[in-house]
C-alpha positions, 0 to 999 in steps of 0.5 A: 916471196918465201911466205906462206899464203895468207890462209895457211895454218900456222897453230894456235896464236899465243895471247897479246903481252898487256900491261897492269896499267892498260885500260879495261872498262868499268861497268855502268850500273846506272840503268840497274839503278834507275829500273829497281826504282821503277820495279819497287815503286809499281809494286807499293802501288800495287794492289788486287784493283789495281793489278791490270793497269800495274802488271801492264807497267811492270811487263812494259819495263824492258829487261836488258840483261839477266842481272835485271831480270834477277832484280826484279824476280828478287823484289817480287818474291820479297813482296810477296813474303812478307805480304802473303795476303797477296801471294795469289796476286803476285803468283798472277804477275810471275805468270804474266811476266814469264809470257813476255820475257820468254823470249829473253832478248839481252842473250847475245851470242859471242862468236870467237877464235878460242880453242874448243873444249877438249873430248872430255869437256875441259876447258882449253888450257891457255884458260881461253887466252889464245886462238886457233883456227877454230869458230867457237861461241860463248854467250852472254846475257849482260852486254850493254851500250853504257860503258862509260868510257869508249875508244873511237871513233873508227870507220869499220868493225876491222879498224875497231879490231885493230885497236883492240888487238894494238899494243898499248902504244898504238891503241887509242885513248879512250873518250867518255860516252856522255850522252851519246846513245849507242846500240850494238852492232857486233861482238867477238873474242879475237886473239883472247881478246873480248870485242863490243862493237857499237854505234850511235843510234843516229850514225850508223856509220861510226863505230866506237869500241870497247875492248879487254883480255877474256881473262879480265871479263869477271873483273870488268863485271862482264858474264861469259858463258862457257864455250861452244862448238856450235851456235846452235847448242850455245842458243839452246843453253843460253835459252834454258838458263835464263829464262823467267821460270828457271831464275824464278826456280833459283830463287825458290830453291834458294830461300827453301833450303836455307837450312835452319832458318833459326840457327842464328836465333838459337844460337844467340839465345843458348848464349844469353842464358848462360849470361842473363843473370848478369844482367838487369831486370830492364837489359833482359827484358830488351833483350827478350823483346829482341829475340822474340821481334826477331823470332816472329820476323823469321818465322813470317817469313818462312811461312809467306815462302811456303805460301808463296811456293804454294801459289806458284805451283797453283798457277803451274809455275813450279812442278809436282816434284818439287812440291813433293820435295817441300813437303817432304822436307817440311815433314821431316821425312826421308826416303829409304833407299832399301824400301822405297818408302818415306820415314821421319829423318833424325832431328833432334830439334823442331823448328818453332 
């Protein structure tokens, strides 16, 4: 008598008080590890012969986060520079890997209690710690079952909610997974705190848990998105951001614009100049083996990049713009911004 009914609102719920010393999660790498070798090992074996059988391999291979998904675009894009011979071979195995990872199965939508962005689009100012009324989403695309450590087990998604949300007194010593398999059976963020729920692949009766304050999720090594005021718009920018093109697009945007691939080079050989009179007949011409070694490494690499950029766009993986833009920028060449026409830029240095 005397209380409010149960679903009254009673304005924002302040975040939980938690100790330096309380648990948090470590991320488990292993099976980043173990699908690299995989990745690395079909492509040494991979050839033009060969290419069906392999590519097969390589698109059956499952990709279980973003992170792997950068690994494996990161390895083929290595290969592919600095063995340009094949840039056509491994453009075919981009294309064919953007078929079946279109889907991007690791995104997982967060539903959460958080305060929404406010009008103009700010982040809430209790910097996602508190709660409200409010049903907003996040969305991740790295939430895995092989934490090492887990709390449980519980008999329902509440109890495990209850222990996340419990002081440090209350809440269960966490266990070491082992080798129990375990799959996902739900995700949240209640009360600033982030909540995976999961369940051994055989009993899906009991619930283990893995829990942490939102404000911890960079250190655990756990990828949040921003907040969303729908699911709708959170799947449709969760799909854009991760999808095989747009990561692949990165990674060409990345290596192209490396501005100046040879500064360091220049920089090294501006000051061996001025010292090489103080050395030896023997200690320059090791030194000027080195730069040249050095030289013809960046300089094959820098060419097997255009190549390679060149084959992708053949195959329709890249856009006409963004050809425009290489080639512009290859050639030194700015627009004006009066006549609209194209210009050489000011350089005052070539690259080699």
């Amino acid at each position: 008598r005397g209380r409010p009914p149960q679903d009254e609102y009673l304005g924002p719920v302040a975040p939980l008080e938690r100790s330096e010393n309380r648990w948090v999660p470590v991320k488990d790498t292993s099976a980043l590890v173990v699908t690299e070798k995989q990745v690395k090992s079909i492509l040494n074996k991979m050839t033009k012969e060969k290419f069906g059988r392999l590519s097969d391999q390589m698109c059956d291979i499952p990709i279980l986060s973003y992170e792997m998904l950068t690994m494996m675009i990161h390895n083929i894009y290595e290969k592919a520079i600095f063995e340009p011979s094949f840039g056509d071979m491994y453009a075919d195995l981009c294309m064919k890997l953007s078929q079946t990872a279109k889907s991007a199965k690791f995104i997982q939508i967060i539903e959460s209690d958080e305060e929404p962005p406010t009008e103009d689009g700010e982040a809430p100012t209790d910097g996602g710690g508190g709660s409200s009324h409010n049903i907003v989403y996040r969305w991740s695309n790295d939430v895995d079952t092989n934490d090492s450590e887990v709390v449980g087990p519980f008999e329902s998604p509440e109890e495990c909610v209850n222990a996340a949300l419990a002081d440090e007194k209350d809440c269960p010593d966490p266990t070491k997974r082992g080798d129990m398999e375990l799959k996902l059976h739900s995700l949240k963020i209640k009360n600033g705190v982030f909540i995976k729920i999961m369940h051994p692949k055989d009993d899906s009766d009991k619930l283990y848990a893995v829990f942490f304050p939102v404000s911890k999720a960079e250190e655990c090594g756990q990828q949040m998105s921003e907040i969303f005021l729908s699911e709708r718009e959170c799947m449709s920018n969760a799909t854009k951001q991760n999808s095989f093109k747009r990561s692949l697009l990165n990674k060409c945007e990345d290596e192209f614009n490396k501005q100046d691939i040879y500064v360091d080079l220049k920089k090294e050989m501006k000051e061996y100049e001025k010292t090489k009179a103080s050395l030896t007949e023997s200690e320059r011409a090791e030194k000027e083996e080195e730069f040249e070694f050095r030289r013809m490494k960046i300089k094959k690499q820098m060419l097997g990049n255009i190549k390679f950029i060149g084959e992708l766009y053949k195959k329709d993986m890249l856009r006409e713009k963004i050809m425009r833009y290489c080639i512009h920028s290859l050639l030194k060449l700015e627009e004006d911004s009066k006549t609209g026409r194209f210009k050489n830029a000011e350089d005052d240095e070539m690259d080699e």
